[in-house]
Each structure stands twice: as structure tokens, then as C-alpha cells.
N, C-alpha and C positions, 0 to 999 in steps of 0.2 A: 878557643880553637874552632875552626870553621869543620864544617860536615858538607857531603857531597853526597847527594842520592841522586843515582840514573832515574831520567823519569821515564823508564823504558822497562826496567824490569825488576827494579827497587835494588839495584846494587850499592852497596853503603863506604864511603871510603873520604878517611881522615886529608886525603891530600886530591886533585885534581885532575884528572886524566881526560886528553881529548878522546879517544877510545875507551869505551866502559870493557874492563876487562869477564866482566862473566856476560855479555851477549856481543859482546861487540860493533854497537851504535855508535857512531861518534856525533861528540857533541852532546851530548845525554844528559850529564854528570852535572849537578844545579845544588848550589849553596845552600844550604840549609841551618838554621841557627842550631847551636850548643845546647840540648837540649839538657843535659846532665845540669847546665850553670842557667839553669833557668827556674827563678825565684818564686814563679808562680804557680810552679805545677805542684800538688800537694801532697808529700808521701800516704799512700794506702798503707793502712792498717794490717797487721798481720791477721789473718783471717784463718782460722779451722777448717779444716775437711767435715761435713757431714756423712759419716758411714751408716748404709743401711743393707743387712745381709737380704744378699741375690734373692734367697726363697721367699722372701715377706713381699719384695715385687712382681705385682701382678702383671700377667704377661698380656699384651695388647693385641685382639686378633682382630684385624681389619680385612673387611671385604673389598675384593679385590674390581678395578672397573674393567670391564673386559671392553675391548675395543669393538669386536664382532668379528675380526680378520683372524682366522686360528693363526695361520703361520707366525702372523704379529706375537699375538698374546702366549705362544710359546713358548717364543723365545724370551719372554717376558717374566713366565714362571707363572701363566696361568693371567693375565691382566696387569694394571697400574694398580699400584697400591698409596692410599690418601698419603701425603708427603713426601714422597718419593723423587729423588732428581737424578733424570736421566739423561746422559749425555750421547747423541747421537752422530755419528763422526759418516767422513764419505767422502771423495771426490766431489769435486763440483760438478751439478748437473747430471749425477749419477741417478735423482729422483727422492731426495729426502722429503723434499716440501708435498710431492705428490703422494709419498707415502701418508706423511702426518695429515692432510688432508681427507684419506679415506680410510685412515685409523681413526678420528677423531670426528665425523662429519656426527654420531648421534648422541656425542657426550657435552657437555658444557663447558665450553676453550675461548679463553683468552690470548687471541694468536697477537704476536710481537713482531713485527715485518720490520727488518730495519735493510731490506735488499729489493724489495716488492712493494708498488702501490699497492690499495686497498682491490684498482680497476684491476691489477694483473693476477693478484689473487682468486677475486670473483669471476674472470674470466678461464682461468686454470680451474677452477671449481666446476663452472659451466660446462667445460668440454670432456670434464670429467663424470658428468653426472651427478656432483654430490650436493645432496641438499644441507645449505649452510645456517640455516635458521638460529643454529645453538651456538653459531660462532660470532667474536667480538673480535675487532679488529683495531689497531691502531700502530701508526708508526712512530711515535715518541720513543727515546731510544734512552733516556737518560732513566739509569735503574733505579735511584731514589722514587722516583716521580713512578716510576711503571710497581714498585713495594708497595709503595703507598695508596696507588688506586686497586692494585690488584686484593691488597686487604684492604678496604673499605667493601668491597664488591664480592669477599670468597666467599661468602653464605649463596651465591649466585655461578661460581665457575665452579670446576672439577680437575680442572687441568690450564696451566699457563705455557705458552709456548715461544720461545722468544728465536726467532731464524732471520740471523744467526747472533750466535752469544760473541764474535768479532763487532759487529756493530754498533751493542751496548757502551755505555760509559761513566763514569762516575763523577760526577760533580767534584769531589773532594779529594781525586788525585787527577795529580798535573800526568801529560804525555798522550803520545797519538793514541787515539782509539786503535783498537785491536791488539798495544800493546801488552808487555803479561804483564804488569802492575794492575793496568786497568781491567783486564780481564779476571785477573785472581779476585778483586775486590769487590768486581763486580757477581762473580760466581758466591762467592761468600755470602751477599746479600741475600740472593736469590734461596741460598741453601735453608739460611735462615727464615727467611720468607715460608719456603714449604716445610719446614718443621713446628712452628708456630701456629699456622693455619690446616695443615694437613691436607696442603692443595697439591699437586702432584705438577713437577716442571719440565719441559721436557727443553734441553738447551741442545739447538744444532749448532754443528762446529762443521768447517771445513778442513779437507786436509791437501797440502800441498804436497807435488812432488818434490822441492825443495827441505822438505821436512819442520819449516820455520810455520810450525801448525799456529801461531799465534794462541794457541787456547788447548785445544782438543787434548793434545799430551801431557801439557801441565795443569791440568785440570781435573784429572783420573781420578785423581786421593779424594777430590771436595764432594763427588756423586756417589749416587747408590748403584749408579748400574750404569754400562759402557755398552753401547752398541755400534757395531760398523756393517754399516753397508756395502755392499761390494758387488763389482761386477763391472766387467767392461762397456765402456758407450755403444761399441760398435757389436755387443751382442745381448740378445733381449732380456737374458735372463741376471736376475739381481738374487744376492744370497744377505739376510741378514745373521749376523752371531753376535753373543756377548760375550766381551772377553773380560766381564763384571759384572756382578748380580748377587745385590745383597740379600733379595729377596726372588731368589730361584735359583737355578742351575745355568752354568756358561756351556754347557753340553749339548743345546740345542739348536738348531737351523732354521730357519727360517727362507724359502725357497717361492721367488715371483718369476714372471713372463712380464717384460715395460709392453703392455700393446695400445693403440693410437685413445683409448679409455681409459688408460691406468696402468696400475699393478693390479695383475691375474696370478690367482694362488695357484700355486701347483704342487700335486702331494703324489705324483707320480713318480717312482724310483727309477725309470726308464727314461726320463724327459731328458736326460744330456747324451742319448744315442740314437742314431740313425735308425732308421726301419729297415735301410737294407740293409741283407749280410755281405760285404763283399768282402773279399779275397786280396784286398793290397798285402806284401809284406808290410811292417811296423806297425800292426796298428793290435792291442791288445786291451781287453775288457776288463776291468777293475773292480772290485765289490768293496765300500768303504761305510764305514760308520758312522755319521755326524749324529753327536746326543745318542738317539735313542731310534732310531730309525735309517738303514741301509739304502747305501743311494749307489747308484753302478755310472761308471765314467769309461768313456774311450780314452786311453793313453794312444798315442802318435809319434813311432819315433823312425827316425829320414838319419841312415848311416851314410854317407857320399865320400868317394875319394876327396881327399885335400889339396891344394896345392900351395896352402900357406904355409909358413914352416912352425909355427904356433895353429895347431886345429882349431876351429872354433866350436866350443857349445854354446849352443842358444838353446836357455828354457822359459816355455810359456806355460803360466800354470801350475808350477812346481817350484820346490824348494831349489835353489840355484846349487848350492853346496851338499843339501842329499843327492843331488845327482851327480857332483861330482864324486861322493864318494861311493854311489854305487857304481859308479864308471871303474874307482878302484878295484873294489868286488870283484866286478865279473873280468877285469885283466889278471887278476892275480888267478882266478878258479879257473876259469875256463879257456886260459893261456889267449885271451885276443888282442890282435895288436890292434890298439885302437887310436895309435897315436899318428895313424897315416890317415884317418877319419876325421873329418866333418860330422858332429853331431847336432839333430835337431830334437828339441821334446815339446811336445803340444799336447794339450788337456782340450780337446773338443768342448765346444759352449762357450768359451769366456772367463772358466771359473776355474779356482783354487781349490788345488788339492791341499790339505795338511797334514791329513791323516798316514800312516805308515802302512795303512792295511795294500794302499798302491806300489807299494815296493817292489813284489816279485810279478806285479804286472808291466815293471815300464822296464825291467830286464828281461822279460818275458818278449815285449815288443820290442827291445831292441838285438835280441839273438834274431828274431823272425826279420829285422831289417836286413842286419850283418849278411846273414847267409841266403837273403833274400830265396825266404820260406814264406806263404803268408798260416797263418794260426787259425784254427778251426774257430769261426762267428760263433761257435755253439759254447764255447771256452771261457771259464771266469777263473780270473786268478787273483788271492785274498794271502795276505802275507807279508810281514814284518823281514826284512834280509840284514842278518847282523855282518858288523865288521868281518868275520871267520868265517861268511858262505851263508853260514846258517841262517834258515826258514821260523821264524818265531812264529806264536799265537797271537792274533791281533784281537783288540778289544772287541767284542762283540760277534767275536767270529761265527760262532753256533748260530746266532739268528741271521746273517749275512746270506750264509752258507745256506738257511734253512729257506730262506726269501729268494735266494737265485733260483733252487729246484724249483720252487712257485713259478715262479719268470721262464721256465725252458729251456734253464743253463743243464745241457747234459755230462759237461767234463769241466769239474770243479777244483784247482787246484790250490793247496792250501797248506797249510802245517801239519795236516791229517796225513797227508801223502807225498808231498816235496821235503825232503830231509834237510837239502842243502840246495845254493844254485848251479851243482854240478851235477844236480840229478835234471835239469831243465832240459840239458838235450837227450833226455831219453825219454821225459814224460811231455814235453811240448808236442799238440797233436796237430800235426800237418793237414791241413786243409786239402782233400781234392783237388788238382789243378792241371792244367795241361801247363802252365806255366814252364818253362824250362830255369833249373835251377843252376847259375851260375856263383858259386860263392869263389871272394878270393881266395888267391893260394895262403893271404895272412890270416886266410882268417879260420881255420884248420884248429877245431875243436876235441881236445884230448881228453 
């Protein structure tokens, strides 16, 4: 009987199909011999389990390599740890290689370029300042070949770096480079690679807005730790997070400035607001948590008559569906008709919010749009808003709370004091203003 494997993403199938039903490549699907009727291969022997109780194993504590960059090594869980494979994910051109660059310029790195000469490297290096003395470079991409030298050689490296892990390929499976056959096999090796030698790997991946990540997403389960980069092109500031860390915490941030040198740290909780206070309506100040350290965000929200007969929400920076369902919220609490509205939401900076503690600040700034009020600069609001109105405690509230009064925040609103979102138009503190207030007739808050 004949066998058919996709050589796209190892799909297995008795009969032949132009179309590979689990990716949907066509033409994929490649004969393969009977491997069940094959005289040659030799049954393995039944083999036993070795059991050894937990306690009699001695636990392994390794010192960790710290890179020198804190915001890096944070979110890190303190440095690399010897063996460790860490998968680094991002848009293209978002700045991973310039990151890895000046995380890695005073440790021992065998970098893997399979997108960059060695000149565009050293040239990136150059403009960067970074002195490269402890780096090795080479653009061979085939992974047997890059295991094999990388162990002959790890008494001499610290860390292998291969950008990007799409490039890689393996000799011993058929199909295009970048796809997930070759990429799972090739992850495999490497894995093994740094558990063996206890060299630490760091594999970049790309992510597309098509979502056909070629690697990065089917690759999660094989690493110890998951980091993404994030940040818009078109604004300076870049945040990294782990949403994987076998060796530390995913609760931690990592917060740069791209300037025309690099990545610039920034440990400032103020760096995503403006210095002046002004007085526009929508626009409300936010106290949120990432890890272990409070950071304050401008929300921005733009209420406009309509004249679609579907309104549009557009959100930047926010959860698309939180907002639509605190849209619900606050039409059911505070009777607004919002369905004659145009809604806009923007998170100033470029960056994502995920945290819930923004909740009662982006109803906060959109009451102050609606009834076109602007909200006193002096004003933080920190707050979880349930389904039913209700004002929750958000993680870390006590120290947020305790960090704005640091900061100048005089009128702090929060679980402490807002019971529901129906207490907003009594405790929302109107700003001075000669402004003249015009609110609609629909928009009549009971």
C-alpha cells in the first residue's frame, strides 16, 4: 500500500490528494514507501522504565549570564540560563537583531545570519557602537552542519544565535525552507543541541500579519521561553514580554526608546505622557501594572456623530472586544445612546494595553468625549469594570495607587472610591475651562 507525506508540514495520508488537507499546500503530498512491510527495519526490544524517587535527585543550580541591559535580563527572570532555548518572535524590522546585538556584544555568540551578510552585520554593529570582538559569525544555514560545529567549538561560546530560525534547514527532510516540517526538525535539533552542551540558544522568528508564522507559533511547546517584541514602526518606543518562561516569571516588561544608536532603556513610568496638561475632552490617564512595576498611559477617545448606518469603532492599542463590551456597560448604566456615534480609541505611544486596570479610564475618557467635558490632568483612574457596572480591585492596585501620589496625581479614582460606572458622572472631576459645553440631547445622563 502506498503512503503520502506533505513535505510542507508532515501530513500523513493513505490515499493522494492535490490539496494537503491539514495546511493546505497543493501539490505537497509525495509517496512514500510502506514502511509497516518493510523487511529491514528491526523490532526494538521491549525496554523498562528506569524509576528514581524526585528526592534522591539532585537539583541543578546554574548561574545565570546576564546580558548588562536590565530591562533585557528582567524579563529574562534575572539573565540566560546555560541551556536554555529561547524563542524570540516580532514583526519584521521591529529591531530584534539590533536588540540581540547589544544584549549579547560582551558575552561569547555564535550568531547564525541566514538574512544578513557578515558586511551588514558589522556595519549595524558599527553604527551601533557595539564592540564585537566575542562575536562569531557565519551564514551556513544547514542545521546539521551549524550542531556539529557549534559542539566542537561550545567550550568557546555562551550563547548560539541563529536569525532567523525560517532560514534554517535540514538535510534530511524534503520541502521549502521555512516550512513547519523543516522548521519543527530543525527546532528539535537545536533543542537538543542546548541541552547536551548547556549552551543557551536564542532562535528569532518572524511574525506575519497573515498569521502563516512559518515557525514562531508551532514552535512554543519545543522552547523554554517565549518572548515578543512589540511596538509600532512608526513609533520609538518598543515593549518586550514573555508569554513563556521556564526559568522566571511572564509578569515582567521590558520597556526601550529605537533612537538613531539603538535600543535606549527606559525605566520611567511617565515616558508614554505628554508634559503638557491640556484640557481636550476624551482624553484620560490610566495607572496599570505590567509584572511588578506601574506604568501610566494616556487613553484617547474621539465620540463624532455618524452618518453611517453601522457606526464605526476603531481601536488602537486596546483589546477590540473589551471595548466593545464596555461600550455595552456604559449604554446599559448610564442610558447613552451610542449608537448614533462614531467611536475612536487610541493608547498614545504606539503601545498595548492588556492589562484591565485601564478599564474605568477609557469610560472615563469616553463620558468626557460624549458630553464634551475635558477631565482634570491632575486625574488617574485605576479599575477593573465588570459586566454589572461594577468597579473591581485590580492587581497591584495598592502600589499603583501609591506611585501616582509619588507622580502628582491629586484625584485618584479607583475601587476605593467608584462603587460602579454610575457613580462616574458624579465623581469625574471637570477641569477649569472657559470651554463652552455643548452635550447632545441623546446624550442625557440619568
Amino acid at each position: 500500500m502506498a503512503f503520502f507525506v506533505c513535505s510542507n508540514c508532515g501530513f500523513g495520508s493513505v490515499s493522494w490528494y492535490g490539496k494537503c488537507p491539514d495546511c493546505g499546500k497543493w501539490n505537497t503530498l509525495k509517496e512514500r514507501p510502506d514502511f509497516s512491510k518493510d523487511s529491514s527495519r528491526k523490532k526494538e526490544s521491549l525496554k523498562k522504565i528506569s524509576i528514581t524517587p524526585l528526592k534522591k535527585i539532585k537539583s541543578q543550580v546554574k548561574s545565570r549570564i546576564k546580558t548588562g541591559i536590565f530591562e533585557f535580563d528582567r524579563v529574562l527572570g534575572g539573565g540566560f540560563v546555560p541551556g536554555e532555548v529561547i524563542l524570540l518572535t516580532g514583526e519584521p524590522g521591529i529591531g530584534k537583531s539590533t536588540l540581540i546585538l547589544q544584549a549579547l556584544k560582551k558575552i561569547r555568540t555564535l550568531y547564525i545570519s541566514g538574512e544578513e551578510s557578515g558586511e551588514q552585520v558589522k556595519n549595524r554593529a558599527d553604527r551601533l557602537g557595539v564592540d564585537l570582538d566575542d562575536f562569531l559569525f557565519s551564514n551556513d544555514l544547514q542545521v546539521e552542519g551549524i550542531v556539529e560545529s557549534a559542539t566542537e567549538m561550545k567550550e568557546g561560546i555562551d550563547i548560539v544565535v541563529i536569525d532567523s530560525i525560517q532560514t534554517v534547514y535540514s538535510k534530511d527532510i524534503e520541502g521549502a525552507t521555512a516550512s513547519i516540517s523543516q522548521l519543527k526538525e530543525a527546532t528539535k535539533l537545536l533543542v537538543n543541541f542546548a541541552k547536551r552542551n548547556s549552551v543557551a540558544v536564542i532562535l528569532i522568528g518572524h511574525i506575519t500579519k497573515e498569521g502563516e508564522i512559518a515557525g514562531p507559533k508551532s514552535l512554543e511547546h519545543f522552547v523554554d521561553a517565549v518572548l515578543n517584541f512589540e511596538g509600532e514602526k512608526i513609533s520609538n518606543y518598543r515593549l518586550i514580554r514573555a508569554s513563556k518562561n521556564r526559568f522566571g516569571g511572564t509578569d515582567e516588561i521590558g520597556i526601550f526608546e529605537m533612537t538613531e544608536k539603538g535600543l535606549k532603556e527606559i525605566d520611567n513610568p511617565l515616558v508614554f505622557l505628554e508634559d503638557k496638561k491640556s484640557l481636550e475632552p476624551g482624553k484620560a490617564i490610566v495607572g496599570v501594572s505590567e509584572g511588578k512595576r506601574p506604568l501610566f498611559f494616556e487613553i484617547q477617545t474621539l465620540a463624532v456623530p455618524t452618518v453611517l448606518a453601522v457606526p464605526r469603532r476603531v481601536v488602537k492599542g486596546f483589546d477590540y472586544n473589551k471595548v466593545l463590551l464596555l461600550l455595552a456597560v456604559v449604554r446599559k448604566n448610564l442610558n447613552l445612546s451610542l449608537d448614533s456615534f462614531d467611536i475612536y480609541v487610541n493608547v498614545v505611544g504606539g503601545v498595548s494595553i492588556k492589562s484591565t486596570s485601564a478599564d474605568l479610564g477609557l469610560i472615563a475618557s469616553l463620558i468626557s468625549s460624549f458630553r464634551n467635558i475635558p477631565i482634570d490632568p491632575s486625574s488617574l483612574f485605576i479599575g477593573e469594570v465588570g459586566l454589572l457596572g461594577e468597579i473591581r480591585k485590580s492587581f497591584f492596585e495598592e502600589k499603583i495607587v501609591a506611585e501616582g501620589k509619588r507622580l502628582g496625581f491629586k484625584k485618584i479614582f479607583s475601587s476605593r472610591n467608584v462603587v460602579s460606572v454610575k457613580d462616574l458622572k458624579n465623581f469625574i472631576p471637570i477641569a477649569k475651562s472657559t470651554m463652552k459645553i455643548n452635550p447632545s440631547k441623546s446624550g442625557k445622563i440619568i
